[in-house]
C-alpha positions, -999 to 999 in steps of 0.1 A, spaced: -4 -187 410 8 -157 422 20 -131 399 56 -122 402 69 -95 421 88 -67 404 122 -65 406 142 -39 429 162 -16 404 195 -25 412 218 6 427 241 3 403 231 8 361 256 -7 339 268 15 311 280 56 319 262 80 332 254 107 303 264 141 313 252 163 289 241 194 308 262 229 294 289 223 320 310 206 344 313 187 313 329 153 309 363 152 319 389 128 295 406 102 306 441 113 299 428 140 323 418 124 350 445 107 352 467 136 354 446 150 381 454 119 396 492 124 398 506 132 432 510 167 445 539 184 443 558 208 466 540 245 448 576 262 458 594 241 440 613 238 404 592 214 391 558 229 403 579 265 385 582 247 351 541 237 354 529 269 360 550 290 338 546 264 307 507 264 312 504 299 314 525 305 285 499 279 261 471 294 277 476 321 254 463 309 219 434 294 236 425 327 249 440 347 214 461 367 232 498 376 238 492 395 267 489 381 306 464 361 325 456 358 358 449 327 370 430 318 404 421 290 426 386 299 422 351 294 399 340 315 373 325 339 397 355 349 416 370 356 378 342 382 374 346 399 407 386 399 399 377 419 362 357 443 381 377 447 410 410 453 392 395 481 370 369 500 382 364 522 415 336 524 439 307 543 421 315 540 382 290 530 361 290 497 345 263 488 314 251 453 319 232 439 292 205 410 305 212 383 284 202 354 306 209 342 339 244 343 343 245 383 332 222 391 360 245 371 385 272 392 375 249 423 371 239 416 405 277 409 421 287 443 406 257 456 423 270 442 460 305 455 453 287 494 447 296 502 414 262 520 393 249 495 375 232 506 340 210 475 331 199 467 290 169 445 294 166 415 278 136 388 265 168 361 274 163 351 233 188 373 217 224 385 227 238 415 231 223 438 206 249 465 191 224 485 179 220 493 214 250 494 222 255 524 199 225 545 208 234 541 246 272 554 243 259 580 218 234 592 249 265 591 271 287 621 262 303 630 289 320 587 289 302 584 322 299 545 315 336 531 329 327 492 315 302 471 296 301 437 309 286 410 279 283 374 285 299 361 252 276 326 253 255 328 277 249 291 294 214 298 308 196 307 269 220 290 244 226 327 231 262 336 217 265 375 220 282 392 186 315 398 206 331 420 172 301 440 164 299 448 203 335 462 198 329 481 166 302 498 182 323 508 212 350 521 187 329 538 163 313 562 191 350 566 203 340 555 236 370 550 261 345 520 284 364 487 292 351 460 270 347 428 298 337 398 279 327 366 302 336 331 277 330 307 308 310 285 284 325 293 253 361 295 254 378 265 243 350 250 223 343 286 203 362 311 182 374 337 205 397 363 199 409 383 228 431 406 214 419 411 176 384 416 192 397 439 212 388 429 245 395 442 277 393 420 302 383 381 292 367 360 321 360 321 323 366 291 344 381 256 340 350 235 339 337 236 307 360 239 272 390 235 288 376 199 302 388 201 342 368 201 372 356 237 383 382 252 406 401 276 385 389 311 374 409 331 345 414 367 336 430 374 302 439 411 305 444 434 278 468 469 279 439 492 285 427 472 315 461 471 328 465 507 329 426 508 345 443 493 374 468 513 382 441 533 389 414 518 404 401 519 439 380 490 449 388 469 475 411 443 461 431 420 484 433 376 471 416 388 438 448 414 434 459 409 398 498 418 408 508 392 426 498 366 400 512 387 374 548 378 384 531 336 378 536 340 344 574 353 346 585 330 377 563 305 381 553 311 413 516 319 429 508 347 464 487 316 473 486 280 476 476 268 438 452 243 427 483 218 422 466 192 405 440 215 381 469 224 370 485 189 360 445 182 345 451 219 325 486 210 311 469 175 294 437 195 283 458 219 264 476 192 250 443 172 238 433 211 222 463 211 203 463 179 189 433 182 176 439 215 163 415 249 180 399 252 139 385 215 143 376 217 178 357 250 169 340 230 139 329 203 157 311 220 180 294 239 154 288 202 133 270 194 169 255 227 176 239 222 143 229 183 147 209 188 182 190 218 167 178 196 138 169 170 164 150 198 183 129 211 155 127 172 139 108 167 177 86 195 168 100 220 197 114 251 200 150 265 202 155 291 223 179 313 208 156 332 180 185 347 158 203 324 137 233 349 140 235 340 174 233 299 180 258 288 204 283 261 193 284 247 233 246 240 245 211 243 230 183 255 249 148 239 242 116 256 251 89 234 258 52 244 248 30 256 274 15 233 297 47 210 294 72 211 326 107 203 314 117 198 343 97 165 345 108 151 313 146 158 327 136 135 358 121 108 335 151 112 314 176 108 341 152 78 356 151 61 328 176 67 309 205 77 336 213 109 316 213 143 330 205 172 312 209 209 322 175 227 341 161 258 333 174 289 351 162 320 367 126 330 344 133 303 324 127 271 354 106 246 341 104 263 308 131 248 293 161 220 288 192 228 281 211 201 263 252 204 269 273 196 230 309 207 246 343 192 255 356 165 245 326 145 227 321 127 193 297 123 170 285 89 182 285 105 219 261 130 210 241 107 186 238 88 224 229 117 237 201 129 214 186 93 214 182 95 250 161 124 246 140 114 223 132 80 240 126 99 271 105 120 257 83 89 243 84 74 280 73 111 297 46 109 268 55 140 248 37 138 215 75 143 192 82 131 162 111 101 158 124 118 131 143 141 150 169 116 161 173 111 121 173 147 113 204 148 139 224 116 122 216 131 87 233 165 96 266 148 114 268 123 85 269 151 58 293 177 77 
Protein backbone atom coordinates (compact mmCIF):
# COMPACT_ATOMS: atom_id res chain seq x y z
CA UNK A 1 0.00 0.00 0.00
CA UNK A 2 1.40 3.22 -0.57
CA UNK A 3 1.89 5.43 2.23
CA UNK A 4 -0.04 8.67 2.18
CA UNK A 5 1.17 11.71 0.84
CA UNK A 6 1.42 14.81 3.11
CA UNK A 7 -0.84 17.35 2.92
CA UNK A 8 -0.18 20.90 1.25
CA UNK A 9 -0.46 23.53 4.19
CA UNK A 10 -3.33 25.31 3.16
CA UNK A 11 -2.63 29.32 2.32
CA UNK A 12 -4.86 30.28 4.61
CA UNK A 13 -4.57 29.32 8.75
CA UNK A 14 -7.74 29.67 10.58
CA UNK A 15 -7.54 31.63 13.79
CA UNK A 16 -5.59 35.48 13.86
CA UNK A 17 -2.39 36.10 13.27
CA UNK A 18 -0.47 37.02 16.66
CA UNK A 19 1.27 40.18 16.42
CA UNK A 20 3.19 40.63 19.32
CA UNK A 21 6.36 42.26 18.14
CA UNK A 22 6.94 45.98 20.34
CA UNK A 23 5.12 47.80 17.57
CA UNK A 24 2.86 48.48 14.83
CA UNK A 25 0.80 46.87 17.40
CA UNK A 26 -2.65 45.55 16.97
CA UNK A 27 -5.05 47.96 15.94
CA UNK A 28 -8.94 47.74 17.67
CA UNK A 29 -11.76 47.25 16.03
CA UNK A 30 -13.60 50.34 16.91
CA UNK A 31 -10.46 51.74 15.17
CA UNK A 32 -10.29 50.34 12.18
CA UNK A 33 -13.41 51.02 11.56
CA UNK A 34 -12.98 54.65 11.96
CA UNK A 35 -10.07 54.60 9.72
CA UNK A 36 -12.52 53.17 7.55
CA UNK A 37 -14.84 56.15 7.36
CA UNK A 38 -14.78 58.24 4.24
CA UNK A 39 -12.41 61.14 3.80
CA UNK A 40 -13.37 64.31 4.34
CA UNK A 41 -12.73 67.68 2.64
CA UNK A 42 -9.25 68.83 5.26
CA UNK A 43 -10.52 72.68 4.59
CA UNK A 44 -13.55 72.10 5.83
CA UNK A 45 -15.73 72.66 9.18
CA UNK A 46 -16.01 69.37 9.94
CA UNK A 47 -12.37 68.26 9.19
CA UNK A 48 -11.75 71.96 11.75
CA UNK A 49 -13.73 70.37 14.62
CA UNK A 50 -11.48 66.85 14.18
CA UNK A 51 -8.39 68.36 14.32
CA UNK A 52 -8.85 71.00 16.99
CA UNK A 53 -10.78 68.39 19.35
CA UNK A 54 -7.91 65.75 18.98
CA UNK A 55 -5.34 68.00 19.55
CA UNK A 56 -6.95 69.48 22.53
CA UNK A 57 -7.24 65.45 24.22
CA UNK A 58 -3.95 64.80 23.09
CA UNK A 59 -2.87 66.72 25.98
CA UNK A 60 -3.33 64.43 29.13
CA UNK A 61 -2.01 61.64 27.15
CA UNK A 62 1.10 63.53 26.70
CA UNK A 63 0.84 65.45 30.49
CA UNK A 64 0.91 68.56 29.17
CA UNK A 65 -1.00 71.90 28.75
CA UNK A 66 1.22 73.25 26.34
CA UNK A 67 1.15 72.60 22.26
CA UNK A 68 1.93 69.72 19.95
CA UNK A 69 2.81 69.49 16.65
CA UNK A 70 1.44 67.04 14.85
CA UNK A 71 2.78 65.61 11.32
CA UNK A 72 1.95 63.40 8.57
CA UNK A 73 5.05 61.46 9.24
CA UNK A 74 6.78 58.35 11.41
CA UNK A 75 8.55 58.72 14.42
CA UNK A 76 11.68 59.63 12.66
CA UNK A 77 10.50 62.80 10.99
CA UNK A 78 9.24 63.63 14.86
CA UNK A 79 12.92 63.50 15.91
CA UNK A 80 14.35 65.47 13.04
CA UNK A 81 11.33 68.10 13.76
CA UNK A 82 12.67 68.34 17.87
CA UNK A 83 16.10 68.89 16.57
CA UNK A 84 15.37 71.04 13.81
CA UNK A 85 13.10 73.52 15.63
CA UNK A 86 15.72 74.07 18.47
CA UNK A 87 19.08 73.81 17.73
CA UNK A 88 21.54 75.48 15.04
CA UNK A 89 24.04 74.08 12.81
CA UNK A 90 27.13 73.12 15.10
CA UNK A 91 25.65 72.85 18.71
CA UNK A 92 26.43 70.14 20.66
CA UNK A 93 23.93 67.58 21.40
CA UNK A 94 24.73 64.57 24.28
CA UNK A 95 23.29 61.29 23.00
CA UNK A 96 23.24 58.59 25.33
CA UNK A 97 23.43 54.88 23.50
CA UNK A 98 20.79 53.17 24.87
CA UNK A 99 19.94 50.73 22.10
CA UNK A 100 19.17 50.91 18.62
CA UNK A 101 16.81 53.45 18.19
CA UNK A 102 19.25 56.14 20.19
CA UNK A 103 21.91 55.60 17.68
CA UNK A 104 19.38 56.12 14.77
CA UNK A 105 18.64 59.37 16.18
CA UNK A 106 22.32 59.93 17.28
CA UNK A 107 23.18 59.20 13.78
CA UNK A 108 20.25 61.56 12.09
CA UNK A 109 21.52 64.43 14.22
CA UNK A 110 24.86 63.60 12.94
CA UNK A 111 23.65 64.04 9.02
CA UNK A 112 21.91 67.27 9.95
CA UNK A 113 25.69 68.67 11.44
CA UNK A 114 25.02 69.32 14.83
CA UNK A 115 28.31 67.95 17.37
CA UNK A 116 27.23 65.01 18.53
CA UNK A 117 28.63 63.99 22.24
CA UNK A 118 27.98 60.22 22.44
CA UNK A 119 27.46 58.25 26.26
CA UNK A 120 28.27 54.64 25.44
CA UNK A 121 26.18 52.07 26.26
CA UNK A 122 26.24 47.97 26.95
CA UNK A 123 22.30 48.39 25.46
CA UNK A 124 21.27 46.71 29.22
CA UNK A 125 20.70 49.78 31.27
CA UNK A 126 19.08 53.25 30.51
CA UNK A 127 20.19 56.46 30.74
CA UNK A 128 22.39 56.64 33.76
CA UNK A 129 22.06 60.08 35.77
CA UNK A 130 25.06 59.54 37.42
CA UNK A 131 26.47 60.37 34.18
CA UNK A 132 24.48 62.66 33.43
CA UNK A 133 25.78 64.71 36.33
CA UNK A 134 29.49 64.23 35.94
CA UNK A 135 29.21 65.20 32.21
CA UNK A 136 27.30 68.68 32.68
CA UNK A 137 29.63 69.24 35.72
CA UNK A 138 32.67 68.83 33.05
CA UNK A 139 30.83 71.26 30.82
CA UNK A 140 31.11 74.78 32.37
CA UNK A 141 30.96 76.90 29.88
CA UNK A 142 26.94 75.09 28.87
CA UNK A 143 28.51 74.09 25.60
CA UNK A 144 26.04 71.06 25.43
CA UNK A 145 22.63 72.85 23.72
CA UNK A 146 20.42 69.35 24.17
CA UNK A 147 20.44 65.82 25.56
CA UNK A 148 18.49 63.53 23.51
CA UNK A 149 17.18 60.14 25.85
CA UNK A 150 15.07 57.47 24.42
CA UNK A 151 12.49 57.17 27.36
CA UNK A 152 11.81 53.14 26.52
CA UNK A 153 13.92 52.17 24.30
CA UNK A 154 12.10 49.42 21.74
CA UNK A 155 15.35 47.67 20.58
CA UNK A 156 16.52 46.50 24.63
CA UNK A 157 13.27 46.51 26.68
CA UNK A 158 15.09 49.42 28.74
CA UNK A 159 12.93 52.33 30.28
CA UNK A 160 15.31 55.31 30.87
CA UNK A 161 14.73 57.17 34.53
CA UNK A 162 13.10 60.17 32.68
CA UNK A 163 12.84 62.27 36.44
CA UNK A 164 16.20 61.48 37.75
CA UNK A 165 17.57 62.51 34.14
CA UNK A 166 15.81 65.96 34.83
CA UNK A 167 16.95 66.40 38.46
CA UNK A 168 20.38 65.98 37.26
CA UNK A 169 20.07 68.56 34.53
CA UNK A 170 18.52 70.97 37.24
CA UNK A 171 20.75 70.35 40.00
CA UNK A 172 24.02 71.33 37.85
CA UNK A 173 21.82 74.38 36.74
CA UNK A 174 22.33 73.41 33.24
CA UNK A 175 20.34 75.54 30.64
CA UNK A 176 20.50 72.03 27.83
CA UNK A 177 17.04 71.12 26.27
CA UNK A 178 15.74 68.02 27.75
CA UNK A 179 14.42 65.92 24.37
CA UNK A 180 12.74 62.89 25.50
CA UNK A 181 11.72 60.23 22.57
CA UNK A 182 8.33 58.03 24.14
CA UNK A 183 7.58 56.41 20.64
CA UNK A 184 7.14 53.13 22.46
CA UNK A 185 6.06 54.27 25.68
CA UNK A 186 3.66 56.86 25.52
CA UNK A 187 0.19 55.83 25.89
CA UNK A 188 0.86 52.45 27.53
CA UNK A 189 3.47 54.20 30.31
CA UNK A 190 3.43 57.01 32.92
CA UNK A 191 4.73 59.98 31.22
CA UNK A 192 4.72 63.28 32.40
CA UNK A 193 5.69 65.95 30.00
CA UNK A 194 5.47 68.94 31.90
CA UNK A 195 5.98 67.87 35.70
CA UNK A 196 9.08 66.05 34.30
CA UNK A 197 10.10 68.86 32.90
CA UNK A 198 10.64 68.05 29.48
CA UNK A 199 11.57 69.95 26.58
CA UNK A 200 10.62 68.57 23.71
CA UNK A 201 8.55 65.03 23.74
CA UNK A 202 8.74 62.93 20.47
CA UNK A 203 6.66 59.72 19.43
CA UNK A 204 4.52 58.32 16.65
CA UNK A 205 1.02 56.84 16.21
CA UNK A 206 1.83 53.21 15.96
CA UNK A 207 2.33 51.86 19.12
CA UNK A 208 0.24 53.19 22.50
CA UNK A 209 -1.91 55.18 20.77
CA UNK A 210 -3.08 51.92 18.62
CA UNK A 211 -3.15 53.51 14.81
CA UNK A 212 -1.17 52.53 11.90
CA UNK A 213 2.33 54.41 11.69
CA UNK A 214 1.82 57.62 9.74
CA UNK A 215 1.71 60.33 12.32
CA UNK A 216 4.80 61.76 14.18
CA UNK A 217 4.22 64.12 17.42
CA UNK A 218 6.08 66.88 19.13
CA UNK A 219 4.83 67.96 22.51
CA UNK A 220 6.71 71.25 23.12
CA UNK A 221 7.51 72.76 26.25
CA UNK A 222 8.08 76.95 26.94
CA UNK A 223 11.87 76.55 26.89
CA UNK A 224 11.90 74.80 23.52
CA UNK A 225 9.61 77.31 22.23
CA UNK A 226 11.77 80.12 22.96
CA UNK A 227 14.95 77.77 21.45
CA UNK A 228 13.16 78.29 18.20
CA UNK A 229 12.84 81.56 17.88
CA UNK A 230 16.25 81.24 17.73
CA UNK A 231 17.50 78.53 15.92
CA UNK A 232 19.07 78.19 12.58
CA UNK A 233 18.78 74.84 11.02
CA UNK A 234 17.23 74.39 7.96
CA UNK A 235 13.54 73.93 8.73
CA UNK A 236 10.95 74.07 5.92
CA UNK A 237 7.61 70.89 6.13
CA UNK A 238 9.08 70.06 9.68
CA UNK A 239 8.47 74.06 10.58
CA UNK A 240 6.72 73.90 13.98
CA UNK A 241 4.75 77.43 13.18
CA UNK A 242 2.58 76.57 10.83
CA UNK A 243 1.10 73.66 12.74
CA UNK A 244 1.08 75.67 15.76
CA UNK A 245 -1.96 77.69 14.47
CA UNK A 246 -3.72 73.49 14.12
CA UNK A 247 -4.35 73.59 17.52
CA UNK A 248 -6.16 77.14 17.54
CA UNK A 249 -7.99 76.78 13.96
CA UNK A 250 -7.97 73.55 13.05
CA UNK A 251 -6.32 73.84 10.08
CA UNK A 252 -2.87 72.01 8.76
CA UNK A 253 0.21 73.95 6.04
CA UNK A 254 -0.19 70.47 4.47
CA UNK A 255 -2.56 67.85 3.41
CA UNK A 256 -3.30 65.80 6.82
CA UNK A 257 -3.50 62.20 7.40
CA UNK A 258 -7.40 62.49 7.20
CA UNK A 259 -8.25 59.25 8.36
CA UNK A 260 -5.25 58.75 11.24
CA UNK A 261 -6.91 61.15 12.40
CA UNK A 262 -10.57 59.68 12.58
CA UNK A 263 -8.48 56.19 13.98
CA UNK A 264 -6.73 58.88 16.70
CA UNK A 265 -10.08 60.45 17.81
CA UNK A 266 -11.55 56.61 18.74
CA UNK A 267 -8.09 55.62 20.31
CA UNK A 268 -8.23 58.42 22.63
CA UNK A 269 -11.60 57.60 23.42
CA UNK A 270 -10.85 53.73 24.11
CA UNK A 271 -7.72 55.46 26.62
CA UNK A 272 -10.23 57.32 28.46
CA UNK A 273 -12.61 54.81 29.07
CA UNK A 274 -10.43 52.75 30.42
CA UNK A 275 -8.92 55.35 32.46
CA UNK A 276 -4.60 56.27 31.61
CA UNK A 277 -3.94 54.82 35.66
CA UNK A 278 -5.40 51.27 34.50
CA UNK A 279 -3.95 51.26 31.14
CA UNK A 280 -0.60 52.16 32.84
CA UNK A 281 -1.14 49.11 35.35
CA UNK A 282 -1.87 46.75 32.92
CA UNK A 283 0.90 47.01 31.07
CA UNK A 284 2.98 46.78 34.12
CA UNK A 285 0.60 43.44 35.37
CA UNK A 286 1.95 42.19 31.69
CA UNK A 287 5.37 43.51 31.73
CA UNK A 288 5.60 41.61 34.94
CA UNK A 289 3.72 38.23 33.64
CA UNK A 290 6.12 37.72 30.33
CA UNK A 291 9.29 38.26 32.56
CA UNK A 292 8.15 35.47 34.94
CA UNK A 293 7.50 33.43 31.79
CA UNK A 294 11.04 34.35 30.65
CA UNK A 295 12.98 33.36 33.67
CA UNK A 296 10.22 30.18 34.29
CA UNK A 297 11.90 29.14 30.53
CA UNK A 298 15.18 29.47 32.06
CA UNK A 299 16.39 32.57 29.78
CA UNK A 300 17.53 35.78 30.23
CA UNK A 301 15.87 39.32 30.24
CA UNK A 302 17.66 41.78 28.78
CA UNK A 303 17.16 44.73 30.73
CA UNK A 304 19.61 44.15 33.93
CA UNK A 305 18.19 46.80 36.41
CA UNK A 306 14.98 46.10 37.84
CA UNK A 307 14.49 50.03 38.10
CA UNK A 308 14.41 50.08 34.55
CA UNK A 309 11.82 47.17 33.04
CA UNK A 310 9.75 48.43 30.39
CA UNK A 311 5.95 48.14 30.89
CA UNK A 312 5.55 47.84 26.66
CA UNK A 313 8.08 44.86 25.37
CA UNK A 314 10.51 42.43 26.95
CA UNK A 315 13.70 41.63 25.44
CA UNK A 316 15.00 37.95 25.82
CA UNK A 317 18.62 37.10 25.34
CA UNK A 318 19.18 33.72 24.20
CA UNK A 319 22.35 31.73 25.51
CA UNK A 320 25.14 31.44 23.26
CA UNK A 321 25.03 29.17 20.58
CA UNK A 322 21.14 29.69 20.29
CA UNK A 323 19.92 32.00 17.07
CA UNK A 324 16.67 33.67 18.03
CA UNK A 325 16.15 34.45 15.06
CA UNK A 326 15.40 30.85 14.14
CA UNK A 327 13.14 30.10 16.96
CA UNK A 328 11.10 33.44 15.70
CA UNK A 329 10.78 31.56 12.15
CA UNK A 330 9.66 28.27 13.76
CA UNK A 331 7.42 30.33 15.90
CA UNK A 332 5.85 32.23 13.09
CA UNK A 333 5.76 28.62 11.05
CA UNK A 334 4.18 26.95 13.37
CA UNK A 335 2.46 28.86 15.32
CA UNK A 336 1.55 32.00 12.89
CA UNK A 337 2.80 34.49 15.50
CA UNK A 338 5.30 37.03 14.96
CA UNK A 339 7.54 38.28 17.32
CA UNK A 340 9.96 41.32 17.27
CA UNK A 341 13.90 40.48 15.82
CA UNK A 342 16.90 41.57 17.39
CA UNK A 343 18.32 44.93 16.30
CA UNK A 344 21.62 46.52 15.49
CA UNK A 345 24.44 44.40 17.98
CA UNK A 346 21.80 42.65 19.33
CA UNK A 347 20.54 40.50 15.72
CA UNK A 348 20.18 37.04 16.36
CA UNK A 349 20.85 37.60 20.01
CA UNK A 350 17.66 38.24 21.12
CA UNK A 351 13.56 38.20 20.85
CA UNK A 352 11.78 40.82 21.67
CA UNK A 353 8.24 40.03 22.83
CA UNK A 354 5.60 43.13 22.18
CA UNK A 355 2.83 43.45 25.75
CA UNK A 356 1.33 46.93 24.40
CA UNK A 357 -1.95 48.39 23.16
CA UNK A 358 -4.94 47.25 23.41
CA UNK A 359 -4.44 43.47 24.81
CA UNK A 360 -5.85 41.43 27.70
CA UNK A 361 -4.75 39.08 29.96
CA UNK A 362 -6.04 36.00 27.99
CA UNK A 363 -4.31 37.75 24.79
CA UNK A 364 -1.04 37.71 26.26
CA UNK A 365 -1.53 34.33 28.10
CA UNK A 366 -1.98 33.34 24.00
CA UNK A 367 0.84 34.98 23.32
CA UNK A 368 3.30 33.47 25.97
CA UNK A 369 1.97 29.91 25.11
CA UNK A 370 3.00 30.36 21.64
CA UNK A 371 6.38 30.82 22.81
CA UNK A 372 6.83 28.31 24.80
CA UNK A 373 5.39 25.62 22.38
CA UNK A 374 7.58 27.06 19.78
CA UNK A 375 10.34 26.82 21.68
CA UNK A 376 9.55 22.96 22.40
CA UNK A 377 9.11 22.48 18.46
CA UNK A 378 12.71 24.59 17.63
CA UNK A 379 13.95 22.12 20.49
CA UNK A 380 15.07 24.58 23.14
CA UNK A 381 15.63 22.76 26.30
CA UNK A 382 12.84 25.38 28.59
CA UNK A 383 11.04 24.58 31.21
CA UNK A 384 6.92 24.42 30.88
CA UNK A 385 6.62 26.14 33.93
CA UNK A 386 7.12 29.34 32.50
CA UNK A 387 3.77 29.54 30.86
CA UNK A 388 2.44 28.88 34.66
CA UNK A 389 4.81 31.25 36.17
CA UNK A 390 3.02 33.87 33.67
CA UNK A 391 -0.83 32.72 34.57
CA UNK A 392 0.22 32.73 38.35
CA UNK A 393 1.34 36.43 38.19
CA UNK A 394 -1.84 37.84 35.93
CA UNK A 395 -4.17 35.76 38.24
CA UNK A 396 -2.77 37.35 41.52
CA UNK A 397 -2.44 41.23 40.18
Amino acid sequence: MNSPQPQARSARRPGRHFLQIPGPTNIPDPVLRALAAPTIDHRGPAFTELARSVLARLGPVFGTTGPLALYPSSGTGAWEAALVNTLSPGDRVLFFETGHFAVLWRELAERLGLDVEIVPGDWRHGADPDTLADRLAHDPHHRIKAVCVVHNETSTGVTSRIPALRTALDEASHPALFLVDTVSSLGSTDFRHDEWGVDVTVTGSQKGLMLPPGLGFNAIGPRALEAHRTARLPRAYWDWDPLLDAAEHGRFPYTPATNLLYGLDVALDLLTEEGLPAVFARHTRHAAATRAAVRGWGLTVLCADAREYSPTLTAVLMPDGQDADALRATVLDRYDMSLGSGLGRLAGRVFRIGHLGQLSDLQLAGALAGVQMGLAAHGFPSDPAGLTAALDVLATA
